[in-house]
C-alpha positions as CSV (number, residue, x, y, z in Angstrom):
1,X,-11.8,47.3,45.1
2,X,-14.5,44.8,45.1
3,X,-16.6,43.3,42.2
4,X,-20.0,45.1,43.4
5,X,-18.6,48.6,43.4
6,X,-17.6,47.8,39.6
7,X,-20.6,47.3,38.6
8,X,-22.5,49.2,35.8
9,X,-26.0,50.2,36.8
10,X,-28.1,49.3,33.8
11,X,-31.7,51.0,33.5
12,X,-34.1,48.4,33.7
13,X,-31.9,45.4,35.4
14,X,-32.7,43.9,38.4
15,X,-29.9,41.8,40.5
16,X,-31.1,39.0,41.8
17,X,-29.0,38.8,44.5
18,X,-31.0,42.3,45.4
19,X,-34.4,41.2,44.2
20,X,-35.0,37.6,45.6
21,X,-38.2,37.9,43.9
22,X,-37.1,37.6,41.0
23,X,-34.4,34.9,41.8
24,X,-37.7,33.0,42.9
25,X,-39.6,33.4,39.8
26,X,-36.3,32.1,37.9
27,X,-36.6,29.1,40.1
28,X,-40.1,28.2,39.8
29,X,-39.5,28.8,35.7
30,X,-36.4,26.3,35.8
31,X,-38.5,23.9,37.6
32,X,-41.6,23.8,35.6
33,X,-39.3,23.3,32.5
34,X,-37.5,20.3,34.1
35,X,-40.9,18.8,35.6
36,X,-42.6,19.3,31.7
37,X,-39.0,17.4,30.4
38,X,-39.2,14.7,32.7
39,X,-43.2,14.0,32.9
40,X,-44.1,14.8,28.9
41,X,-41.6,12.4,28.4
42,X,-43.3,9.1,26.0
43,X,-44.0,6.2,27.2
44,X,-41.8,3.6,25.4
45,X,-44.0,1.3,22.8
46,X,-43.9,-2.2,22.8
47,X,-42.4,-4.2,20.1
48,X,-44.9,-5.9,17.8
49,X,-45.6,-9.7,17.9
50,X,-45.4,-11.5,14.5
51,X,-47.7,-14.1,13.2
52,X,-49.2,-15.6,10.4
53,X,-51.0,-13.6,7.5
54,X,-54.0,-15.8,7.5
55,X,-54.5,-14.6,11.1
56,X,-55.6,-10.7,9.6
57,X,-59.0,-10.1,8.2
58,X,-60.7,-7.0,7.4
59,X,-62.8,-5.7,9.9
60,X,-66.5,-4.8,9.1
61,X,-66.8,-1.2,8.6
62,X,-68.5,0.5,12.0
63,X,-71.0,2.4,10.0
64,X,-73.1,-0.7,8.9
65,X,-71.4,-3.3,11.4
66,X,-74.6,-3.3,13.6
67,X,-76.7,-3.9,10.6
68,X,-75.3,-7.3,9.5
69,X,-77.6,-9.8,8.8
70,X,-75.8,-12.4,6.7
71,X,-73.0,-13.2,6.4
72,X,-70.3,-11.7,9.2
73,X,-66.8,-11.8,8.2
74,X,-65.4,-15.0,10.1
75,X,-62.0,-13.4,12.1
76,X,-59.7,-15.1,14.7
77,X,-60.6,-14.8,18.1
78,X,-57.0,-12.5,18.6
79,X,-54.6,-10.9,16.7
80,X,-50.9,-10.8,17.8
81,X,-50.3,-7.6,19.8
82,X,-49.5,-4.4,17.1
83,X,-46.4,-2.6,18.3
84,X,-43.5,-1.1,16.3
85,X,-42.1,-3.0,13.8
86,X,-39.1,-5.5,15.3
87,X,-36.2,-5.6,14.4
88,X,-36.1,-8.6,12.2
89,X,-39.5,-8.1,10.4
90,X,-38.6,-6.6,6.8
91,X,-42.2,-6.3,5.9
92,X,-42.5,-6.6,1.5
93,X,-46.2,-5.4,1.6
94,X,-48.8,-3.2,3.5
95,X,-52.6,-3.9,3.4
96,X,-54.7,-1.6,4.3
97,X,-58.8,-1.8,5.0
98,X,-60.9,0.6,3.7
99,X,-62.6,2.4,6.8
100,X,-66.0,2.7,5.0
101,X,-68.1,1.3,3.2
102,X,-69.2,1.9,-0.5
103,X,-72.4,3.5,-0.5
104,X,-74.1,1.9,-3.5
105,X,-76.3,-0.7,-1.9
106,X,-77.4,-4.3,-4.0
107,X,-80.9,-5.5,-4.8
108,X,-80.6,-7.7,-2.3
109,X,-79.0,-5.5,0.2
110,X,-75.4,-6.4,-0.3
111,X,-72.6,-4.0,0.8
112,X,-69.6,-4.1,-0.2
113,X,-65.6,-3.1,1.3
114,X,-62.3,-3.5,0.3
115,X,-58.8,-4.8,1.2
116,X,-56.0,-3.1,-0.6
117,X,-52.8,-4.3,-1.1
118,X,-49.6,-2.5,-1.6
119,X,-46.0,-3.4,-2.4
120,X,-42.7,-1.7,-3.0
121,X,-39.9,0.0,-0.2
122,X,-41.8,0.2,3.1
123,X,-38.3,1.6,4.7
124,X,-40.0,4.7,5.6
125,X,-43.1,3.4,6.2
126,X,-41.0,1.7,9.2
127,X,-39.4,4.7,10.2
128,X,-43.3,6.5,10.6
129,X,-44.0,3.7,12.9
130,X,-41.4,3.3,14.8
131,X,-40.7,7.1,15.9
132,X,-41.2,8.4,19.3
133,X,-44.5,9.8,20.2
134,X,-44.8,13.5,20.5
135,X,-44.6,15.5,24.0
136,X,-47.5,16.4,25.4
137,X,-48.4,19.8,24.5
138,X,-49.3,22.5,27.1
139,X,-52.2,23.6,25.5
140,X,-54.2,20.9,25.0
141,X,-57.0,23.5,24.4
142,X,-55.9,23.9,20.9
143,X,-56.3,19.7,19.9
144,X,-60.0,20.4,18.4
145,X,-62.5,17.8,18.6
146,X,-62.6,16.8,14.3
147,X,-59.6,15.9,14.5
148,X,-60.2,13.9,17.6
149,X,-63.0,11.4,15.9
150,X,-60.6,11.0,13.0
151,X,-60.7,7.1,11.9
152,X,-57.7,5.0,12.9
153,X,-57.1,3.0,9.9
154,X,-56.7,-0.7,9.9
155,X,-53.5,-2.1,8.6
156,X,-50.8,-4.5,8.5
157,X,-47.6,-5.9,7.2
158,X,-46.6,-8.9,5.7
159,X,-42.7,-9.7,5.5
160,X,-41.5,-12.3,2.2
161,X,-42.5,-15.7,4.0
162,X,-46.3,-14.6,4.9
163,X,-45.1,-13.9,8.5
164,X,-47.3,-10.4,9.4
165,X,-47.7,-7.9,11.8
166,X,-50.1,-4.9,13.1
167,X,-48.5,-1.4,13.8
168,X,-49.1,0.7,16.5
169,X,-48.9,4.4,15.4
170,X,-46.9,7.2,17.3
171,X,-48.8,9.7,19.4
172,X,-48.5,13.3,18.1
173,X,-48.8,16.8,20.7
174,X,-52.7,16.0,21.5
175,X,-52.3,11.9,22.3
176,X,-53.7,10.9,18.9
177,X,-52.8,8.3,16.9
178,X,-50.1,10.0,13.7
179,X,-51.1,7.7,10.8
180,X,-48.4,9.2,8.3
181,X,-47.8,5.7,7.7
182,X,-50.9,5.1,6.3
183,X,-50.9,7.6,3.8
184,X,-47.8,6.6,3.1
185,X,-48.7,3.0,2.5
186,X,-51.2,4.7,-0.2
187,X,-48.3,6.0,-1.9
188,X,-46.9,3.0,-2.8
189,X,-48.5,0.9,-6.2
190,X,-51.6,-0.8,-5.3
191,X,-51.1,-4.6,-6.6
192,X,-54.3,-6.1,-5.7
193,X,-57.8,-5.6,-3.8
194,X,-60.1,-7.9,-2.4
195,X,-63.7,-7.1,-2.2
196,X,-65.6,-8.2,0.8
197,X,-69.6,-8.4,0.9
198,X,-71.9,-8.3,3.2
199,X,-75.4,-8.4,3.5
200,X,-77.5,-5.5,5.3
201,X,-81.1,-5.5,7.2
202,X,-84.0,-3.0,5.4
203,X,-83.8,-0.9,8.8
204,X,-80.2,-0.9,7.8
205,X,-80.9,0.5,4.6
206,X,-82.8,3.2,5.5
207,X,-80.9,3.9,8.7
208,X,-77.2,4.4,7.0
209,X,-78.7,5.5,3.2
210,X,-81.6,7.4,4.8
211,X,-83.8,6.1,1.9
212,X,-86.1,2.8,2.3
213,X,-86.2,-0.2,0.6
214,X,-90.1,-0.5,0.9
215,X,-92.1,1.7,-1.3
216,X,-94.0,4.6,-0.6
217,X,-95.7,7.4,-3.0
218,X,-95.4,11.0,-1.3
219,X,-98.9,12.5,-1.7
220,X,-98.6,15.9,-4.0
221,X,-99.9,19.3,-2.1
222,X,-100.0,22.9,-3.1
223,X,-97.1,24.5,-1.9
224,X,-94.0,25.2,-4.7
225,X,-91.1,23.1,-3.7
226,X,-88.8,25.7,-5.6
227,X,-89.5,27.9,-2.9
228,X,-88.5,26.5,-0.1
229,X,-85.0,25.7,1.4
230,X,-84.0,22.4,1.5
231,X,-80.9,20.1,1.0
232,X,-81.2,17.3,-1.3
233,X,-80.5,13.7,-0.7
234,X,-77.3,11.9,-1.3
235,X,-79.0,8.6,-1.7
236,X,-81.8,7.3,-3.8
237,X,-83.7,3.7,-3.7
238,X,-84.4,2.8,-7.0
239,X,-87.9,0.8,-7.8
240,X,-89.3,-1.1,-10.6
241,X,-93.0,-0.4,-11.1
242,X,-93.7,-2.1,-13.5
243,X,-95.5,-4.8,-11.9
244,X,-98.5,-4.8,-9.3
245,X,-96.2,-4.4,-6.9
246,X,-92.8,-2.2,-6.6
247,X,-89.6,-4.3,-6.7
248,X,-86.6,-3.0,-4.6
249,X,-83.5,-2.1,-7.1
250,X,-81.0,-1.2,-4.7
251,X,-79.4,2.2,-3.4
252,X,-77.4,4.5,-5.2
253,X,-75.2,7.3,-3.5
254,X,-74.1,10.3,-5.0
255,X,-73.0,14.4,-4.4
256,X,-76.2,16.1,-2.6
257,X,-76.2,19.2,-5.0
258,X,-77.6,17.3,-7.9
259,X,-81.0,17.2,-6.9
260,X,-80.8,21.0,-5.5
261,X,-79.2,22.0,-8.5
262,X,-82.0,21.1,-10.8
263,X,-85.5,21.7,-8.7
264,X,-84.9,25.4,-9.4
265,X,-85.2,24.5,-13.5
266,X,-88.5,22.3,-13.8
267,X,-91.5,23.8,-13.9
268,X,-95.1,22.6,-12.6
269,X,-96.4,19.1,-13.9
270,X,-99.4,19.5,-16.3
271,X,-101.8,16.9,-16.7
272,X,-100.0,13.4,-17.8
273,X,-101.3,9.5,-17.3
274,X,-97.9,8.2,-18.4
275,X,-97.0,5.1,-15.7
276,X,-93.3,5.3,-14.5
277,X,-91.6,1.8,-14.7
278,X,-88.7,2.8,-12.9
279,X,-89.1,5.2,-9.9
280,X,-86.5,6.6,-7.4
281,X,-87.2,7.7,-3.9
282,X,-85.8,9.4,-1.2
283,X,-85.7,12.5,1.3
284,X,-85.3,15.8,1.1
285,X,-84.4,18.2,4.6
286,X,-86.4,20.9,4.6
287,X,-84.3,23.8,6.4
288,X,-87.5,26.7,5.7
289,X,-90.2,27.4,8.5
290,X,-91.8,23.8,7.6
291,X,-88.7,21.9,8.6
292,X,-88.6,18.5,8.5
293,X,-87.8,15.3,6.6
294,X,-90.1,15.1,3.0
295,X,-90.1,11.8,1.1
296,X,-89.7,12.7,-2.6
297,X,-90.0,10.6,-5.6
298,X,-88.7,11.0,-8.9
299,X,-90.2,9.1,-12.0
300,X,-87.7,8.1,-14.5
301,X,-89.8,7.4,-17.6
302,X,-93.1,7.9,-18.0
303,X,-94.4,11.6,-17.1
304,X,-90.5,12.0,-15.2
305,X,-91.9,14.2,-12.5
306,X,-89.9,14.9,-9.4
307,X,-93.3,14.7,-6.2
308,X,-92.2,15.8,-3.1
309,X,-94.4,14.8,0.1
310,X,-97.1,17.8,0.0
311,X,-95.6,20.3,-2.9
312,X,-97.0,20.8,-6.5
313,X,-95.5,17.9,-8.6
314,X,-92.5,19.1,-11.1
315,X,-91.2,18.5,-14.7
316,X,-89.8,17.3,-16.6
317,X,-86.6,16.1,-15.3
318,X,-83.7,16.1,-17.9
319,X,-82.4,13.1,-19.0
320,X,-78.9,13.7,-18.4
321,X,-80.0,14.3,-14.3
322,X,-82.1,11.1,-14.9
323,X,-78.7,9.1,-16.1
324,X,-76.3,10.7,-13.9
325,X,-78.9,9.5,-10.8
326,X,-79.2,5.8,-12.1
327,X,-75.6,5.6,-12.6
């Protein structure tokens, strides 16, 4: 008796041997799965080279970079290559640059950044950096595009004798850096920071804080600001006005519900010929049917009305707003 007339006929089962269709299908399955293996396969990294520590500086933050007018951070022409950590590189400390600036802005338009230092075991630190990259995954429709424009954080290591290095970082599924080292580097305790300065242009000012440096009164209207839609600024130029003519205090950067928060609770202006010696200014979005940017100004002493660019002036702002928005 043969094999084939011992054999069970199950609902539902095809042979192959009787359905060469389907032994097909099997095929092309077995060799799409091999031909994802071989070609997903990561590329291997390059090994790191070492130098001194002296030869790592701080990059200038990109979002006021082009707006650098004195001075610009000297750096060395190259780094060494980043790579994974070698071998023979025990690194005792991480720095790490903080990727933006701080938003407060000097009277004389200085902006500062910072270098952070951290110390303690970096042994899984090393092991973040120097895993394998992630496979390519096979939907690369689902790799969304926030993610995509996510920062890649400078950093780098420094071993006991001042010898340092850059990492590279691991790919993940989507070809994107995987900075878990980072974070992790922020885990440790932070021993010291070094502030960096740098001086900004006016267009710089207004370009990143969205509120100028030169002074200019908005003109009050008719229309009632507490009816319109609007978002309010997270940036204010302060002024003194004392003098014959305004004096540029610097920037101040804070949440953008403060000011939206408190329109709703002032109430028209009535006549006052109190003179503001401190006044801040900014700009309001208006989202309503008149949409638009509106210069606003908001008088600190004095009368302490809040004049938007074309609305009926408002008051009195509190003095716990008034504090909160000098800092």
């Amino acid at each position: 008796m043969s094999l084939r007339s011992c054999a069970i006929d199950v609902p539902g089962y095809a042979d192959p041997v009787r359905n060469p269709w389907l032994l097909l299908s099997v095929g092309v399955l077995i060799a799409l799965a091999v031909g994802y293996w071989v070609w997903t396969q990561p590329a291997e990294r390059r090994v790191a080279e070492i130098g001194s520590a002296a030869a790592f500086e701080c990059a200038v933050p990109i979002e006021v970079a082009s707006y650098v007018v004195s001075p610009p951070p000297t750096r060395p022409a190259q780094r060494p290559i980043p790579g994974i950590v070698p071998a023979d590189f025990v690194p005792v400390e991480a720095v790490v640059c903080d990727h933006f600036a701080d938003g407060d802005i000097s009277a004389d338009r200085w902006v500062t950044f910072h270098e952070r230092h951290f110390r303690g075991d970096l042994s899984g630190l090393v092991e973040q950096v120097n895993a394998l990259s992630d496979r390519e995954t096979l939907f690369p429709g689902g790799c969304g595009d926030e993610y995509s424009l996510a920062p890649v954080e400078d950093m780098w290591l420094v071993d006991a004798t001042g010898r340092a290095m850059e990492p590279s970082y691991p790919l993940n599924d989507c070809g994107l850096p995987n900075q878990g080292a980072v974070y992790t580097a922020r885990q440790l305790p932070d021993v010291s920071t070094v502030e960096h300065r740098v001086q900004i242009s006016d267009y710089g000012v207004e370009m990143w804080q969205g509120c100028s440096p030169t002074f200019s009164a908005p003109i009050a209207g008719q229309r009632d600001l507490r009816l319109e839609l609007f978002s309010g600024p997270s940036s204010y130029c302060r002024f003194d006005t004392t003098g014959s003519l305004p004096l540029f205090g610097g920037v101040t950067a804070y949440s953008d519900t403060i000011l939206s928060e408190v329109v709703v609770r002032l109430s028209p202006s009535g006549p006052c010929a109190e003179s503001a010696g401190t006044v801040l200014t900014s700009i309001l979005q208006n989202s309503g049917p008149n949409s638009g940017p509106v210069p606003v100004s908001i008088e600190v002493d004095g009368c302490r009305r809040l004049i938007a660019d074309g609305f009926v002036p408002l008051s009195p702002v509190p003095e716990d707003v008034l504090e909160e928005l000098l800092g």
